[in-house]
C-alpha positions in Angstrom: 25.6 -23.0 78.7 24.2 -26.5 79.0 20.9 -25.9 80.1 18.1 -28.0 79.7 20.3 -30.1 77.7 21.4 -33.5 79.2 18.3 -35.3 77.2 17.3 -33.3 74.4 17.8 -36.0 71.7 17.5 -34.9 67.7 14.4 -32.9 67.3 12.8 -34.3 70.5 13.0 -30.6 71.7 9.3 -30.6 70.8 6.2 -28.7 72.8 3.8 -30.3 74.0 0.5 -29.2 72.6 -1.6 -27.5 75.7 -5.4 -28.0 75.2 -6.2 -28.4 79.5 -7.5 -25.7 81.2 -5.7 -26.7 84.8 -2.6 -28.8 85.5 -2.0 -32.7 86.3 -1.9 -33.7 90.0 -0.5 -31.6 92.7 -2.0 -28.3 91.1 -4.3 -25.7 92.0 -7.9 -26.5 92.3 -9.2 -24.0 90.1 -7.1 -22.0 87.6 -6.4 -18.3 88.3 -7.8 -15.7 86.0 -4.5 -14.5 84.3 -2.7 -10.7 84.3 -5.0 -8.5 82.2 -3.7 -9.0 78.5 -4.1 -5.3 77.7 -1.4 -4.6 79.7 2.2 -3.8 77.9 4.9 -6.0 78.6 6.9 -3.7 79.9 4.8 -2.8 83.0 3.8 -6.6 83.0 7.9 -7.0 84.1 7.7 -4.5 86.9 4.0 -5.6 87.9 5.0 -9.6 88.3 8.6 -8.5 90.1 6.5 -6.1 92.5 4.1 -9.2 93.2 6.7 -12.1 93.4 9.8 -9.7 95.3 12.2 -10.3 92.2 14.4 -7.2 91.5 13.4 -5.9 88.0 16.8 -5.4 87.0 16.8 -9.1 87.5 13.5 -10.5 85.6 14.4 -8.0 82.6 17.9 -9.7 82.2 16.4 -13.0 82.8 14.2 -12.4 79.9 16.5 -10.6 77.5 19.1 -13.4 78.1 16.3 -16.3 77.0 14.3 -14.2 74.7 15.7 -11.1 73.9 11.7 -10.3 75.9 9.8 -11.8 72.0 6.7 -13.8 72.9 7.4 -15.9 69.6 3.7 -15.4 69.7 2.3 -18.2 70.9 5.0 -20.9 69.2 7.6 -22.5 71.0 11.3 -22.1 70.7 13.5 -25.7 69.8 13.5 -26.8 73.4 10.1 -26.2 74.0 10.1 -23.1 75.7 7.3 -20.3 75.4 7.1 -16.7 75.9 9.6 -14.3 77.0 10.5 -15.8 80.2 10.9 -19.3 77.7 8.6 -21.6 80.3 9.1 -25.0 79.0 6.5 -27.7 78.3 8.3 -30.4 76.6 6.7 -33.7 75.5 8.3 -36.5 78.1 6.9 -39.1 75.6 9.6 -37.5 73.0 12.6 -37.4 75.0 15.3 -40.6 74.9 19.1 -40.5 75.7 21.7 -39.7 73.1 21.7 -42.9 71.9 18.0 -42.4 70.5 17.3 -45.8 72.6 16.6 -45.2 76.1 14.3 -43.3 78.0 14.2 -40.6 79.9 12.2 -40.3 82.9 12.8 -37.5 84.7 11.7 -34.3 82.7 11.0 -31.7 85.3 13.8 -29.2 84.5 11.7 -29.4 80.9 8.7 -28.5 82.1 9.1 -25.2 84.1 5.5 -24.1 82.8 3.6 -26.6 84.7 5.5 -25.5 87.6 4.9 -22.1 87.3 1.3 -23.0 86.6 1.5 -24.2 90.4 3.0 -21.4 91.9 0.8 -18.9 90.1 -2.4 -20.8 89.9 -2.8 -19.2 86.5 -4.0 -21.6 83.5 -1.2 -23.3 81.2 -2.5 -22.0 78.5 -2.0 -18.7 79.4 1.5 -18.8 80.6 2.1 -20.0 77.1 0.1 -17.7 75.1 -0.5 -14.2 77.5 2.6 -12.2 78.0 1.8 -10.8 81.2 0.9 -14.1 82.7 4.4 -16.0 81.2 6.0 -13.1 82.7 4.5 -13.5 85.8 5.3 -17.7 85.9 8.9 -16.3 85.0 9.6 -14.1 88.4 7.4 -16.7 90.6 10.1 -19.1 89.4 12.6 -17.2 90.0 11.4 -16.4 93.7 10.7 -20.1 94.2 14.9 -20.7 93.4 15.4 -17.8 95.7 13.3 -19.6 98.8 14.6 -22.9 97.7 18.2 -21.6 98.4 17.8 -20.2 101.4 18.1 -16.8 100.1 16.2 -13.5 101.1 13.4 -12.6 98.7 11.6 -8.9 98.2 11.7 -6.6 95.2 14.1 -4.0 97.4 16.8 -7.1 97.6 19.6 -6.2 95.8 20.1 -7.8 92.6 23.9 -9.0 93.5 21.8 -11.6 95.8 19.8 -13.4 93.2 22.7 -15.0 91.6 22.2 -18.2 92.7 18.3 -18.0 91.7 19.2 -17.0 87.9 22.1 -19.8 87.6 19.1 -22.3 88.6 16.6 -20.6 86.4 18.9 -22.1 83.4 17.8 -25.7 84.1 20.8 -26.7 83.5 22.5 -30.5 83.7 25.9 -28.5 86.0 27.3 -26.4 87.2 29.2 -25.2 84.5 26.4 -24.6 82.6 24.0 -22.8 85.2 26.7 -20.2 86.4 27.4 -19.5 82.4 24.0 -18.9 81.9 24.3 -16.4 85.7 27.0 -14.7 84.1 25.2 -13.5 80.7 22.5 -12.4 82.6 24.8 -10.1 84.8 26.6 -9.1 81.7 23.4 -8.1 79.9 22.2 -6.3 83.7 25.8 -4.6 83.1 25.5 -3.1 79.9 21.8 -1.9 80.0 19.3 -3.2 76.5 16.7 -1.5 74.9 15.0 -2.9 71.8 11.1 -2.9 70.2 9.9 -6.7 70.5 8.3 -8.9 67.9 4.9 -7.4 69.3 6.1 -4.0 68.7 6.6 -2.9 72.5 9.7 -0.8 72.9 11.2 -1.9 76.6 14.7 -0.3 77.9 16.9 -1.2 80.9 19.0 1.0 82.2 22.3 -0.6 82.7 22.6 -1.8 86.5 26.5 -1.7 88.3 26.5 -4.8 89.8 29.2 -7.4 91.5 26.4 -11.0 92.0 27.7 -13.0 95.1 28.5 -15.9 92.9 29.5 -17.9 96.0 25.9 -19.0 95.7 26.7 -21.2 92.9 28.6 -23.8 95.5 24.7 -23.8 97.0 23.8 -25.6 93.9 22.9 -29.0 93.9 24.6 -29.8 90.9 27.9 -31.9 89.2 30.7 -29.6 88.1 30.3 -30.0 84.7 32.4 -30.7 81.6 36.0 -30.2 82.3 38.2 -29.0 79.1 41.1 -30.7 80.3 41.2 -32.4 76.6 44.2 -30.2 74.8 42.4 -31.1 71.5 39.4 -28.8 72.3 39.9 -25.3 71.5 37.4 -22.7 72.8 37.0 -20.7 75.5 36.7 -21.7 79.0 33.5 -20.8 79.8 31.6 -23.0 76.7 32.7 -26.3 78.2 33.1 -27.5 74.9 33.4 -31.4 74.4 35.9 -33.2 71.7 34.3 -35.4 69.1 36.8 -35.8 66.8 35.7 -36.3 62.6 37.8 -39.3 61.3 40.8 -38.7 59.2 41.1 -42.2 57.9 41.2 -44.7 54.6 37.9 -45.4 53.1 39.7 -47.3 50.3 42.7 -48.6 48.1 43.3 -45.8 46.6 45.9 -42.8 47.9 43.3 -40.3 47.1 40.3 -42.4 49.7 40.3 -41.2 53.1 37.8 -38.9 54.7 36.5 -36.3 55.9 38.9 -33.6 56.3 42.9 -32.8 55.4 45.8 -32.5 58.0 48.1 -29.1 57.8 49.9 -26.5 59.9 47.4 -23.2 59.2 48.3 -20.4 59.5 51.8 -21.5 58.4 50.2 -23.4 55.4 47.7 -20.6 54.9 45.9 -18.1 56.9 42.7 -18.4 58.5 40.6 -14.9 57.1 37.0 -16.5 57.7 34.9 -17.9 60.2 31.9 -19.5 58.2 28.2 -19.9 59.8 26.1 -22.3 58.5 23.1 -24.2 59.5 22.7 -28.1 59.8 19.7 -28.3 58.1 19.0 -31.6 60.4 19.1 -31.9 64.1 22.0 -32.3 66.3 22.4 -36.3 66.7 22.0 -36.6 63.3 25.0 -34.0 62.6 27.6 -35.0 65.0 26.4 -38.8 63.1 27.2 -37.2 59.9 30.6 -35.7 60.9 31.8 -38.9 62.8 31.5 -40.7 59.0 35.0 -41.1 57.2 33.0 -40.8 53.8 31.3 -37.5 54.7 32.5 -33.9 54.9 33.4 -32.3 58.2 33.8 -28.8 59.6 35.3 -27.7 63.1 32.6 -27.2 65.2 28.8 -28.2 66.2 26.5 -26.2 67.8 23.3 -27.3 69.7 20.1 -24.5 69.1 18.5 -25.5 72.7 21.3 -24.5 75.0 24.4 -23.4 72.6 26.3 -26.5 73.4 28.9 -26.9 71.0 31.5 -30.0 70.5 34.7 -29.6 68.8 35.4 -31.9 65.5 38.6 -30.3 63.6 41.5 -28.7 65.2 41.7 -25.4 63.4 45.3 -25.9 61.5 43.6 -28.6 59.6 41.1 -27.8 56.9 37.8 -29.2 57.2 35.8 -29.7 54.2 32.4 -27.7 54.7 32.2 -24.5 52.5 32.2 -25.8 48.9 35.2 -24.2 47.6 38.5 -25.7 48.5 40.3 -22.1 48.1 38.1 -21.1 51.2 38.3 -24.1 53.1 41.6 -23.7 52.9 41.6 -20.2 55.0 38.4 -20.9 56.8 37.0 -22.3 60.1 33.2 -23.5 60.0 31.0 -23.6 62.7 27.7 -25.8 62.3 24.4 -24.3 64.2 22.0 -26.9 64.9 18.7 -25.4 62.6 16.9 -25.0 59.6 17.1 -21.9 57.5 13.5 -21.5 56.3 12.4 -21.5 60.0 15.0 -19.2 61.5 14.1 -18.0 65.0 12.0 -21.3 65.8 15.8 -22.9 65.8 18.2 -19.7 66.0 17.9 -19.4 69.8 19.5 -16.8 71.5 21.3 -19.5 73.7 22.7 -20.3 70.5 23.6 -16.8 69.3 25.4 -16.3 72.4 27.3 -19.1 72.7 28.6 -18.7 69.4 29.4 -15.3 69.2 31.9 -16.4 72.2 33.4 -18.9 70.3 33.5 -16.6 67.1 35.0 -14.0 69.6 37.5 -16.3 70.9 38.6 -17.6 68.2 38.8 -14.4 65.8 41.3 -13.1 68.7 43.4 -16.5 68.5 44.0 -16.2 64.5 43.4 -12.3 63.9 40.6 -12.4 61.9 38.7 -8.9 61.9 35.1 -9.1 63.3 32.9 -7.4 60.3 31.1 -9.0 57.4 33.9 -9.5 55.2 35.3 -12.2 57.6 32.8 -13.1 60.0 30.4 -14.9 57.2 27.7 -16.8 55.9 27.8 -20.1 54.1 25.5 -18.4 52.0 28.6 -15.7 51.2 30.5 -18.3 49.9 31.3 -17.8 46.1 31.5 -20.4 43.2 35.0 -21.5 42.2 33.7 -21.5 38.2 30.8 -20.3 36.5 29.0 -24.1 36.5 29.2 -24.5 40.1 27.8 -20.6 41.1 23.7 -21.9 40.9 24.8 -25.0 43.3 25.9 -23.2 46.6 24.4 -23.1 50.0 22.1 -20.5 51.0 22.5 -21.0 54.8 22.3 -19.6 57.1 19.4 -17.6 55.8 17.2 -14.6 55.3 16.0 -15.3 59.2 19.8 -15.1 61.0 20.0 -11.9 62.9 23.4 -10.7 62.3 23.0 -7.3 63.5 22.3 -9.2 67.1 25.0 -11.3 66.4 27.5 -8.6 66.3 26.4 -6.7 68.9 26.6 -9.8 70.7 30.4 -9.9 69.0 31.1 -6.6 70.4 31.7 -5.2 66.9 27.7 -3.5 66.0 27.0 -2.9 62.1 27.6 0.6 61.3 24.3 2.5 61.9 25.2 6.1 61.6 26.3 8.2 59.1 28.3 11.5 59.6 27.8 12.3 56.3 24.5 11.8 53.7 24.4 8.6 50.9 25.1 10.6 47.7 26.3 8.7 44.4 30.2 7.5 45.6 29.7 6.6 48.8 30.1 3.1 50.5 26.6 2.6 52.0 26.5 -0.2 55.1 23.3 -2.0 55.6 21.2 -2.1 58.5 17.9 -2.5 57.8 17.2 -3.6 61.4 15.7 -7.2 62.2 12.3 -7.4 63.8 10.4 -4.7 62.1 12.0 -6.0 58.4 9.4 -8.3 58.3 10.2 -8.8 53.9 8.3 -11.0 51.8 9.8 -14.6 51.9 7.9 -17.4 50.1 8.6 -21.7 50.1 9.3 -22.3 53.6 6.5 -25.1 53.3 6.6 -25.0 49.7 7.0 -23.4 46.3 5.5 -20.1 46.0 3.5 -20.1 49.8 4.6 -17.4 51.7 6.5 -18.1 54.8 5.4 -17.1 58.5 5.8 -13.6 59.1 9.3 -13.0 60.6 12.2 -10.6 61.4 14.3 -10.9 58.0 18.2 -9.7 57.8 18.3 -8.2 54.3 16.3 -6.0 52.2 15.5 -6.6 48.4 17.3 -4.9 45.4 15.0 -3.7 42.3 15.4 -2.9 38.9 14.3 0.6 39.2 13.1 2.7 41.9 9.8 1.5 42.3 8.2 -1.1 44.6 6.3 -2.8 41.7 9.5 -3.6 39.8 10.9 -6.8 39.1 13.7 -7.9 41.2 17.4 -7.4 39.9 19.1 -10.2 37.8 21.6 -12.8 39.4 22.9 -14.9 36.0 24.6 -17.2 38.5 21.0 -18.3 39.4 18.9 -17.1 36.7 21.0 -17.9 33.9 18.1 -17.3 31.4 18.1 -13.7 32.7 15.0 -13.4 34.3 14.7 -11.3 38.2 15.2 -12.9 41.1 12.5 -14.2 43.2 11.2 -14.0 47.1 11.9 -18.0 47.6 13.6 -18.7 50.5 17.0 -20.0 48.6 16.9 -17.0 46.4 19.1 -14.7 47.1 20.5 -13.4 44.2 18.7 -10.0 44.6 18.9 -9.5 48.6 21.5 -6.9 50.4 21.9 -8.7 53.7 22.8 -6.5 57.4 26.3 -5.6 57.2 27.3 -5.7 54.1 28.9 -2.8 52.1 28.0 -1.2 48.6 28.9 1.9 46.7 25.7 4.2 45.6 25.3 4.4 41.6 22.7 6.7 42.0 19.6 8.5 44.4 15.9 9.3 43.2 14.3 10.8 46.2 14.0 8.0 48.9 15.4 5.4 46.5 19.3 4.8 46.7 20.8 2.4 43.6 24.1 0.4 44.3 26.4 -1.1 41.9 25.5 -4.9 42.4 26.6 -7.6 40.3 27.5 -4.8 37.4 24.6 -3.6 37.3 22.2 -0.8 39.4 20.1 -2.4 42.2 17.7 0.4 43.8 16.0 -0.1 47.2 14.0 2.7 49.6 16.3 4.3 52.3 14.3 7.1 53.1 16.5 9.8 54.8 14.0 9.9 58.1 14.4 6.3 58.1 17.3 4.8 56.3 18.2 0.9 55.6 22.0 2.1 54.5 24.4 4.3 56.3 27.5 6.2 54.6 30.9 5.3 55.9 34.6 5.9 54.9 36.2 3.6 53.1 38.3 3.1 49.9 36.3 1.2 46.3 37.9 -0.7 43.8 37.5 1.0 40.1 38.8 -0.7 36.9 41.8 0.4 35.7 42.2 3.5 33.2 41.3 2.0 29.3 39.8 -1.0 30.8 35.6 -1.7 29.4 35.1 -4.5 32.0 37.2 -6.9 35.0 36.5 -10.3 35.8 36.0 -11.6 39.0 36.7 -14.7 40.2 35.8 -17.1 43.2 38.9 -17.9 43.9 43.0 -16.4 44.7 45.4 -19.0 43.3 48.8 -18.5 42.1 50.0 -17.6 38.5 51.0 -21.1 36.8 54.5 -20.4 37.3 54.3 -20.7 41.0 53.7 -24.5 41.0 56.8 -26.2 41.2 57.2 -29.8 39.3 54.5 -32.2 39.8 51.7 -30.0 41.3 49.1 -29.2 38.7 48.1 -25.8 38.1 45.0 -24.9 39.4 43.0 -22.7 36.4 41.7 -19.4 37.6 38.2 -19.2 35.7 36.6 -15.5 35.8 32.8 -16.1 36.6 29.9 -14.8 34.9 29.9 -11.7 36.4 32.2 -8.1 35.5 32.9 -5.2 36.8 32.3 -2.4 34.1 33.8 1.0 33.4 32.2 3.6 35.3 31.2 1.0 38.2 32.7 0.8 41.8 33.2 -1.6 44.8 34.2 -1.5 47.7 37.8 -3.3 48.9 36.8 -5.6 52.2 40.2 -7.1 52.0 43.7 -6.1 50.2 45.6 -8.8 52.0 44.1 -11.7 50.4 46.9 -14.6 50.3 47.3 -15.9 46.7 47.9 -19.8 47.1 46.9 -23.1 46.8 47.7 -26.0 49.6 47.8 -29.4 48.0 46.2 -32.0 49.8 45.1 -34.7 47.3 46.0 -37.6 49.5 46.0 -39.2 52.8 48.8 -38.4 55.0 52.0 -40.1 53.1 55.6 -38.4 53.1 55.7 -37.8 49.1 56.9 -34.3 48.6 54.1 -33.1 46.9 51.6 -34.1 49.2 50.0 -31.4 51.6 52.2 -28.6 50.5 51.1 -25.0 50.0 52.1 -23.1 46.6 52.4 -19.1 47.0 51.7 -17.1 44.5 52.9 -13.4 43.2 49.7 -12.7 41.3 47.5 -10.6 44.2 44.0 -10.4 44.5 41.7 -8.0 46.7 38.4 -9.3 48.2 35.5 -6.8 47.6 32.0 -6.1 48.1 29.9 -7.1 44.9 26.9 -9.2 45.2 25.4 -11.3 47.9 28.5 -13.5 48.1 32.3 -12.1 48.6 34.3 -12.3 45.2 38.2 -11.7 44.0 39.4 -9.1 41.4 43.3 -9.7 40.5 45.0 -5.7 41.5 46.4 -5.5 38.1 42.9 -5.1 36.6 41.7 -2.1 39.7 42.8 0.7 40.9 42.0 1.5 44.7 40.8 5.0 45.4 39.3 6.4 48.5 35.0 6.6 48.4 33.4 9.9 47.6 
């Protein structure tokens, strides 16, 4: 989708602070008295449909496509928009081009709250903070694109009619983008929603059967779009994503300076297993800046948090250098989200989530990477290659991504049923739901002050089952020993959504897994449970054996390497597997090898070659981040 996205510049996405009680020229005289604010949203959706002839099939999918129906309480998303119809009041004095130079004058399609304040007559400040009210500007928008197209308007019109009205309500620059943004809303129409908003209100739509008369795009006044004619841009059709390629170039005399990334032939000089989510930390200019420089690292994909555009930098048989440990760049494809991981939903919009799960969708399907949370992962699940670089690696995306939305959105939901009970043996999956795990996270605007209150996607592991003890031990990042904390980038003692562990133990509503060798315990109350019991097979160490390394890393046995490639050490980490403990196995097909790539491009033999190895190694479940056991140290067995 591209909407409101032709001149959003880096961090320019910014609201514009609303202190007047009526609107600049061409408004209403006086300013309406808003929908009562008692009211709950979800009869605020049928009430403003009813009064503005929008189907409510049509406003609810509207919402749910922009906002997922959150009222972000007041705040404003990235691109300035408020409420759960995402009404935009964007600061025109902010805005320039893409070259940070020029700018930009006309800022309408920015500004859709003004105009709804118009059509409504209710106060800007209102349609920004009162749900009912930004509810209401939402459908009298959405009438107003109706009209405007020439198109009949009445709550009893069918809902296949308002096509045209929803592909303008994106704002978009084309075409492209406005019938992209249609077609999620008719997809989410399709398959029905139901969820309990930030506010607490639970609101369900019944799924609605559908086929929109998307002839009413040609009705729009608006270019095509981008074309993906470029054969250098891979993703699917619909994204029209854009080709900026990162420079593989010299930076100096040496054979070993050249940036930012390596050439190669994946999957035939290694498989791609991952796809890595991180956050930019910075906003978009400034990244694709960053990935254009030759001296800079790179990754293969950028995406934009106000509309989900995304531009292409590495083609995905080359291996980009973004994840911090070669062995994983070498079978991984990274995807940059425009954001900031201490202020999650203020930059993770759900333009963004969607937009990336179809690129994550399309290109899991292209390389045959499974679509769970051994695969589909985190920069934050990334592991150390040795023990002194564990305490150094990224934390992003965060305790604020929502990956149960994310793989719902995927098609693949986290495993939230059990069709047997948690009991000591059995692989637990957790899903501790999003916007009512509101945990304790501190430092987002500095050390120790507690952050915002906010959805959170884990829930925190202590040393025994009670909620005043300390937090469980990560040496990695406490090396003296001491518990884990609540800051922001600590999370050596969190169990995020999705992931997998094997209970140690159960004390009432308290559950213990084996983490990190030792017990964690959190509350999964069986009326209410954070962790679900599935089948599945856990890694034990073999018979006579006290403890088992692990390691961040699969390379080959030193007798792989042929003549003049150095062996690459295997160094176990600080961490062990001890008798008596289990894990479970996320991966037993884990490729053991290492591709050389020391160089730029030359035609010396022993220059971007990839060694295979004999020595295997499983991928498995044991703390925060994903870690490798070698099989001759396990034993698989099937979970209790």
């Amino acid at each position: 989708m591209l909407r409101r996205s032709k001149i959003l510049a880096a961090l320019a996405a910014v609201a514009l602070p609303i202190t007047v009680t009526g609107v600049s020229s061409g408004g209403p005289p006086a300013a309406a008295a808003p929908p009562d604010a008692s009211s709950t949203a979800a009869s605020a959706f049928g009430a403003a449909a009813a009064k503005y002839g929008v189907p409510e099939s049509v406003l609810l999918a509207v919402s749910y496509a922009e906002s997922r129906w959150d009222d972000h309480q007041g705040a404003s998303s990235s691109s300035g928009g408020y409420g759960p119809m995402h009404l935009t009041a964007v600061d025109a004095s902010r805005l320039v081009d893409l070259s940070g130079k020029q700018k930009i004058g006309k800022v309408e399609s920015l500004r859709t709250l003004y105009k709804a304040s118009q059509l409504t007559g209710l106060d800007p400040v209102a349609l920004r903070t009162d749900t009912a009210a930004n509810i209401s500007g939402g459908a009298a928008l959405l009438a107003s694109y109706q009209r405007s197209l020439g198109l009949p308007v009445g709550a009893d019109t069918s809902a296949a009619q308002w096509y045209g009205a929803v592909a303008s309500y994106a704002e978009a620059a084309d075409r492209a983008g406005a019938t992209g943004f249609a077609d999620d809303v008719y997809s989410i129409m399709a398959r029905g929603a139901a969820r309990t908003t930030n506010t607490g209100q639970r609101i369900a739509m019944p799924p609605v059967s559908v086929a929109p008369d998307k002839s009413q795009a040609s009705k729009l006044a608006l270019p095509t779009g981008v074309k993906q004619a470029n054969s250098d841009v891979e993703c699917p059709a619909s994204l029209g994503c854009e080709w900026l390629p990162a420079p593989y170039e010299k930076t100096g005399a040496g054979a070993g300076d050249y940036g930012n990334h390596d050439l190669a032939n994946r999957p035939k000089t290694g498989k791609i297993d991952y796809i890595i989510i991180h956050d930019t930390e910075g906003g978009w200019q400034g990244t694709l800046n960053m990935v254009q420089d030759p001296n800079y690292v790179s990754w293969q994909y950028t995406m934009r948090s106000s509309d989900g555009h995304t531009w292409q930098h590495v083609k995905a048989k080359d291996v980009a250098w973004h994840a911090g440990n070669w062995y994983v760049n070498m079978h991984s494809i990274g995807i940059e989200h425009e954001g900031f991981a201490a202020q999650g939903a203020t930059w993770y919009t759900e333009a963004m989530y969607r937009n990336s799960a179809k690129l994550v969708k399309y290109l899991a399907a292209k390389n045959n990477i499974p679509l769970d949370r051994a695969h589909i992962i985190g920069h934050d699940q990334v592991p150390g290659t040795l023990p002194t670089t564990v305490g150094g690696m990224h934390w992003d995306p965060g305790p604020y991504w929502d990956w149960e939305h994310y793989f719902d959105l995927l098609g693949a939901p986290i495993y939230g049923h059990s069709i047997f009970p948690a009991k000591v043996g059995s692989i637990v999956t957790i899903k501790p739901g999003f916007s009512g795990n509101a945990q304790v996270v501190t430092g987002c605007s500095g050390a120790g002050v507690p952050c915002p209150t906010q959805g959170t996607n884990f829930v925190y592991l202590r040393q025994a089952p009670d909620e005043s003890a300390p937090l469980v031990t990560d040496l990695g990042l406490h090396k003296d020993g001491s518990p884990g904390t609540t800051a922001t980038w600590d999370h050596s003692a969190r169990v995020a959504a999705g992931a997998q562990y094997v209970v140690a133990e159960r004390q009432g509503d308290w559950l213990a897994v084996w983490y990190l060798g030792a017990k964690g315990w959190f509350k999964s109350p069986k009326s209410a449970p954070d962790a679900f019991a599935k089948p599945g097979v856990v890694v034990t160490p073999k018979a006579g054996k006290t403890s088992v390394p692990v390691y961040g890393r699969a390379y080959p046995e030193q007798a792989a390497y042929p003549e003049g490639i150095p062996y690459q050490t295997v160094t176990p980490l600080q961490y062990s597997i001890g008798e008596g403990q289990s894990y479970p196995l996320s991966d037993g097909s884990i490729e053991t090898d290492y591709y050389r790539a020391v160089t730029f491009d030359t035609n010396t033999p022993t220059d971007h070659v990839q060694v295979l190895g004999k020595d295997r190694y499983y991928q498995i479940w044991f703390g925060h981040r994903m870690f490798y056991v070698r099989a001759a140290d396990v034993d698989i067995k099937p979970a209790f």
